[in-house]
Wavefront OBJ file of the C-alpha trace (Angstrom):
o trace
v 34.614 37.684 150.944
v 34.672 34.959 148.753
v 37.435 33.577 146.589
v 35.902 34.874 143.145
v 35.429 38.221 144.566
v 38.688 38.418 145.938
v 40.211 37.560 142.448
v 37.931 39.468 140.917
v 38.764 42.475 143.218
v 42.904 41.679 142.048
v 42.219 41.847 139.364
v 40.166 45.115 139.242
v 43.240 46.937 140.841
v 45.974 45.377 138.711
v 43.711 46.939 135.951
v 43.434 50.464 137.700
v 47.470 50.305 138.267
v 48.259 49.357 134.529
v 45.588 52.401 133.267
v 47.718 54.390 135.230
v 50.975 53.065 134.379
v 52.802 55.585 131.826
v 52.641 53.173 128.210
v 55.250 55.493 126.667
v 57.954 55.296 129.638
v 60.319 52.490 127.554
v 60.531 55.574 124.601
v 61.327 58.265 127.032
v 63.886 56.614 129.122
v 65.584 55.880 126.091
v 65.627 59.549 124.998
v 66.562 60.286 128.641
v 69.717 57.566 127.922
v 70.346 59.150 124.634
v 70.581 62.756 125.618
v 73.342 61.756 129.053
v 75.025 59.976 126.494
v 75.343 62.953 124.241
v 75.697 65.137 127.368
v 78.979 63.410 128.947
v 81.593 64.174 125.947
v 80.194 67.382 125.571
v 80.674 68.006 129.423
v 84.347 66.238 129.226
v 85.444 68.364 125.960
v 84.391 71.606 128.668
v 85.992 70.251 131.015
v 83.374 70.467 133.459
v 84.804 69.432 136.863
v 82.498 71.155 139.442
v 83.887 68.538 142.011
v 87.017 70.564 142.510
v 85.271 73.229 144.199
v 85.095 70.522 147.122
v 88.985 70.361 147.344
v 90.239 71.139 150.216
v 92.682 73.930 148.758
v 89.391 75.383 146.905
v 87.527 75.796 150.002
v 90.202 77.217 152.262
v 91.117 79.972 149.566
v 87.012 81.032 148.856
v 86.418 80.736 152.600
v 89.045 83.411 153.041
v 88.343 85.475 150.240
v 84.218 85.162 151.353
v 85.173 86.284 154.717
v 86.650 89.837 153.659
v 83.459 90.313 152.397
v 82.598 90.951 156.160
v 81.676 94.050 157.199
v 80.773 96.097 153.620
v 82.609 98.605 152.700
v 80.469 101.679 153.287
v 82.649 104.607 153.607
v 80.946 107.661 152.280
v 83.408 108.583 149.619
v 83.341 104.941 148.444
v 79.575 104.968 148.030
v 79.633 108.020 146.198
v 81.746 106.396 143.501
v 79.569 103.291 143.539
v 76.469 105.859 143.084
v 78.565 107.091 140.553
v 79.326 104.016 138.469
v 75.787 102.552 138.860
v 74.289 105.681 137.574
v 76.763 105.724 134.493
v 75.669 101.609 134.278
v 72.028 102.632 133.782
v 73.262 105.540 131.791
v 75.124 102.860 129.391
v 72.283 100.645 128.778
v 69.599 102.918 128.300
v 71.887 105.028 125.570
v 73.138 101.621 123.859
v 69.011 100.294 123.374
v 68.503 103.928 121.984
v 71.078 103.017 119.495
v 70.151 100.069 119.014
v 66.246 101.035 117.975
v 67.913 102.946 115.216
v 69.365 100.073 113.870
v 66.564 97.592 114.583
v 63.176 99.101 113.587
v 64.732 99.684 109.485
v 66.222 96.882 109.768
v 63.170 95.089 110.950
v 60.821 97.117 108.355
v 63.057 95.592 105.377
v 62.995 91.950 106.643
v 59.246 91.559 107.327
v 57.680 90.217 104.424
v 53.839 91.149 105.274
v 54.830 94.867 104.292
v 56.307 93.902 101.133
v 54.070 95.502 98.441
v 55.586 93.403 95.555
v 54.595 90.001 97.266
v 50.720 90.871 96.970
v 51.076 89.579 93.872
v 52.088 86.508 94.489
v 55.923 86.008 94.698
v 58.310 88.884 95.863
v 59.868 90.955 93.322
v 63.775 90.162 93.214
v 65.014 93.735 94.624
v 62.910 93.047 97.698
v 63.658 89.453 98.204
v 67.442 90.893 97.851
v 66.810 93.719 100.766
v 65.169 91.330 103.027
v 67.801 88.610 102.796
v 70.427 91.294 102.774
v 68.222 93.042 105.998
v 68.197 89.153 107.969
v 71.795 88.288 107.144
v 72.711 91.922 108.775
v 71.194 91.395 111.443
v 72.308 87.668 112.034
v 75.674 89.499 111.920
v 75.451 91.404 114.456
v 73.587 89.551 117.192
v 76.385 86.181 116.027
v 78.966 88.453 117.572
v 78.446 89.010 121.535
v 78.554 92.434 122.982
v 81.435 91.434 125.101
v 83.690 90.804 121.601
v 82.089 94.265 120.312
v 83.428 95.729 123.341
v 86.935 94.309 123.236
v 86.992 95.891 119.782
v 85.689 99.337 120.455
v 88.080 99.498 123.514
v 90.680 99.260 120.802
v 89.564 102.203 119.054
v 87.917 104.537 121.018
v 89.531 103.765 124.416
v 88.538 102.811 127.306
v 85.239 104.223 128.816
v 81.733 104.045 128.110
v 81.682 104.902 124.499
v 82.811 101.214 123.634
v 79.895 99.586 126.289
v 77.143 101.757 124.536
v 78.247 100.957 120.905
v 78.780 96.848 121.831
v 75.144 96.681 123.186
v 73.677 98.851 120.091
v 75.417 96.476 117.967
v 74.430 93.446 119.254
v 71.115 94.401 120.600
v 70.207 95.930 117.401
v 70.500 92.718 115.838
v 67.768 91.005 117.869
v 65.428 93.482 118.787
v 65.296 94.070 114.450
v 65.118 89.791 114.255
v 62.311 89.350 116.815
v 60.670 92.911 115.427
v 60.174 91.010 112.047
v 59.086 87.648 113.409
v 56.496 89.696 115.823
v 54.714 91.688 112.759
v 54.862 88.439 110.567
v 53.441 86.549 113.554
v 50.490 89.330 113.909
v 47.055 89.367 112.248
v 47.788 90.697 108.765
v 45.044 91.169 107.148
v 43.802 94.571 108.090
v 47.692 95.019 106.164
v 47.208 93.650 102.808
v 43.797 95.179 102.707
v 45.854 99.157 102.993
v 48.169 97.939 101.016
v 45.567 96.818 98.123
v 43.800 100.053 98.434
v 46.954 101.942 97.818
v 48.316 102.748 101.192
v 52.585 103.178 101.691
v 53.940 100.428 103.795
v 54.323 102.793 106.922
v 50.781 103.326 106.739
v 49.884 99.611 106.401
v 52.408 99.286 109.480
v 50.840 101.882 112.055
v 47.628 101.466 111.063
v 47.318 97.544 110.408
v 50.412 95.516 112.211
v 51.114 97.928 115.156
v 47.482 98.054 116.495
v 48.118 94.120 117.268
v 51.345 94.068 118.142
v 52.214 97.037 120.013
v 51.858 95.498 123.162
v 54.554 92.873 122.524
v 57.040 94.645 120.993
v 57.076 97.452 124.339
v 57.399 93.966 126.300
v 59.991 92.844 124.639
v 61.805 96.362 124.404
v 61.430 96.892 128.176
v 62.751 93.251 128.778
v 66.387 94.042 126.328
v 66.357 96.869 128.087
v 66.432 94.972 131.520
v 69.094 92.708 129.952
v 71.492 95.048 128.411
v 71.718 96.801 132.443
v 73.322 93.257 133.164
v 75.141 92.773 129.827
v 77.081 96.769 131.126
v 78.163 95.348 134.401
v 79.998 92.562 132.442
v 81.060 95.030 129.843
v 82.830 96.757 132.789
v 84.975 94.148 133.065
v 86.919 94.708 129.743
v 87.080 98.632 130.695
v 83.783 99.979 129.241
v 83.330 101.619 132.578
v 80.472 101.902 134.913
v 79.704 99.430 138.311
v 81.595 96.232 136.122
v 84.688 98.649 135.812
v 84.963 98.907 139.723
v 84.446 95.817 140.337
v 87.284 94.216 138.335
v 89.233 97.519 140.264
v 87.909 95.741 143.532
v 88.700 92.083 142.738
v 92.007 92.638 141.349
v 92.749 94.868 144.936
v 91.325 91.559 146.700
v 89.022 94.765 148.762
v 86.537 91.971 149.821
v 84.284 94.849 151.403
v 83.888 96.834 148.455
v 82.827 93.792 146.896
v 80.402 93.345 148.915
v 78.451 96.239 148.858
v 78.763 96.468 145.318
v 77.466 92.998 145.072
v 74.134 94.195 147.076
v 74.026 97.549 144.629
v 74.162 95.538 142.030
v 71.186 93.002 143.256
v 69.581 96.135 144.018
v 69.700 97.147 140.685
v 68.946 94.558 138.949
v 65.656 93.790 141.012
v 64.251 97.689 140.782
v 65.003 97.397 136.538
v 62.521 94.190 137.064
v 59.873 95.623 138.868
v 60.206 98.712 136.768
v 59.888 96.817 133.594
v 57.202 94.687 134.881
v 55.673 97.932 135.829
v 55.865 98.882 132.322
v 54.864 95.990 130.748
v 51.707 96.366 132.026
v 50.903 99.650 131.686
v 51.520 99.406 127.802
v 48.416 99.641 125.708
l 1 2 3 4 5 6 7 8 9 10 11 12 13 14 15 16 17 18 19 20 21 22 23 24 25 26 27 28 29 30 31 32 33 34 35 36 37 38 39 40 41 42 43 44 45 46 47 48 49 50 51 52 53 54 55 56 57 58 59 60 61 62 63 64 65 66 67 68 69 70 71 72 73 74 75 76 77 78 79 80 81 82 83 84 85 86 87 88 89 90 91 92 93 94 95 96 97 98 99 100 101 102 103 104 105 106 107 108 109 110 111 112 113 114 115 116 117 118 119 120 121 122 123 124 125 126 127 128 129 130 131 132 133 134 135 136 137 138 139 140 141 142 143 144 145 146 147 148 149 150 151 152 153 154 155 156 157 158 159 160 161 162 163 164 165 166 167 168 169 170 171 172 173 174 175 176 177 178 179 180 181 182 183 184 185 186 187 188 189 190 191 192 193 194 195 196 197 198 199 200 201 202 203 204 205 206 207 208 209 210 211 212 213 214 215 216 217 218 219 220 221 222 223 224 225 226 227 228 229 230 231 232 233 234 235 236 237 238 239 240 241 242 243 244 245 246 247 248 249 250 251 252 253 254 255 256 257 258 259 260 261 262 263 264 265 266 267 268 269 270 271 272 273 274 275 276 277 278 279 280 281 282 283 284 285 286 287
């Protein structure tokens, strides 16, 4: 090869390696700089030390406490009352998104604005610019407070039991299934709406005949997948006595019963992954 062809081949790949060289990578390693310097006082004013778990106190005390994990406890009176508490689990979240449907779908109805009759005109009348703002600052209230704060309450005034983990999660729950409701029938195709609403139709009929045709299918998916959530938000309800599998674990933890821990752990895996594949099941099987 001769000299000109060898520079000219150099220079051919220097050209190939700077067309593939990223031109924006000075920008985005200074937003990568930016963001760990807004990260680290954040992560100091948590006081997020994960480097402790290495100590060697730490790991003696969790290698003992994992090791009474060994064999599960699976005594048959034992798993009847983990049968028991995962059924009343299930029981919880399924009555709590009931609840909360009551509260969300009004709720949801007031705050969209494509079924607000008044705003064909142009601008929305005062009343029902009042009753949606009134309708989104509800439910803003109740899905600000978490279910484990509405739970703490209701344990204060009903007791302990599952009364307080059903009305926490149909609080809370109610708040954003009625919030992402509204922004689903906004976000849908309205026209076929406005046109029944034009022509004289009531907004329920402009909603099941001209929003829910479109977005039926996404609201069931995103029912079905609170639904999957609130069966993990009742174990954690548990804790602060709203009953079911979370209740019997905190009994098991505070007993240091390693065994019964462990099987309830494996229940409650168990659990979790059949609500998946049942709510994938259902997710597709929606119209």
């Amino acid at each position: 090869m001769t000299l000109p062809r060898a520079v000219a081949g150099v220079r051919a790949a220097g050209g190939v390696g700077a067309a593939r060289r990223d031109p924006a990578w000075r920008g985005r390693l200074l937003w990568l700089a930016l963001a760990a310097l807004l990260l680290w006082p954040a992560l100091r004013a948590a006081e997020f030390t994960p480097w402790t778990l290495l100590d060697a106190r730490s790991l003696r005390v969790s290698a003992g406490y994992l090791a009474s994990f060994v064999p599960p406890d699976l005594r048959a009176p034992f798993l009847a009352e983990v049968a028991q508490a995962t059924w009343r689990t299930v029981a919880i979240a399924t009555s709590g998104i009931s609840l909360a449907l009551l509260l969300a779908v009004p709720l949801a109805l007031l705050a969209c604005a494509s079924l607000s009759i008044s705003r064909l005109g142009g601008r929305m009348a005062p009343l029902p610019f009042v009753l949606r703002q009134a309708a989104r600052g509800t439910m803003a209230l109740l899905r600000t407070v978490p279910e484990l704060v509405w739970a703490l309450l209701f344990v204060r005034v009903v007791g302990l039991g599952p009364t307080a983990g059903v009305l926490a999660i149909a609080l809370t729950y109610g708040g954003m299934l009625g919030k992402v409701y509204a922004e689903i029938l906004e976000s849908a195709d309205g026209q076929a709406a406005r046109v029944l609403l034009i022509n004289g139709a009531t907004r329920l009929q402009a909603l099941a005949y001209g929003l829910l045709p479109a977005a039926r299918a996404e609201l069931g998916s995103y029912t079905v997948y609170r639904w999957e959530c609130a069966i993990r938000s009742s174990v954690v309800l548990g804790f602060v006595g709203a009953g079911g599998l979370g209740q019997r674990m905190d009994e098991s933890i505070k007993a240091l019963a390693g065994g019964e821990m462990a099987t309830m752990l494996m229940v409650f895996v168990a659990l979790v992954a059949a609500a998946d594949r049942l709510s994938a099941w259902l997710r597709r099987e929606l119209p």
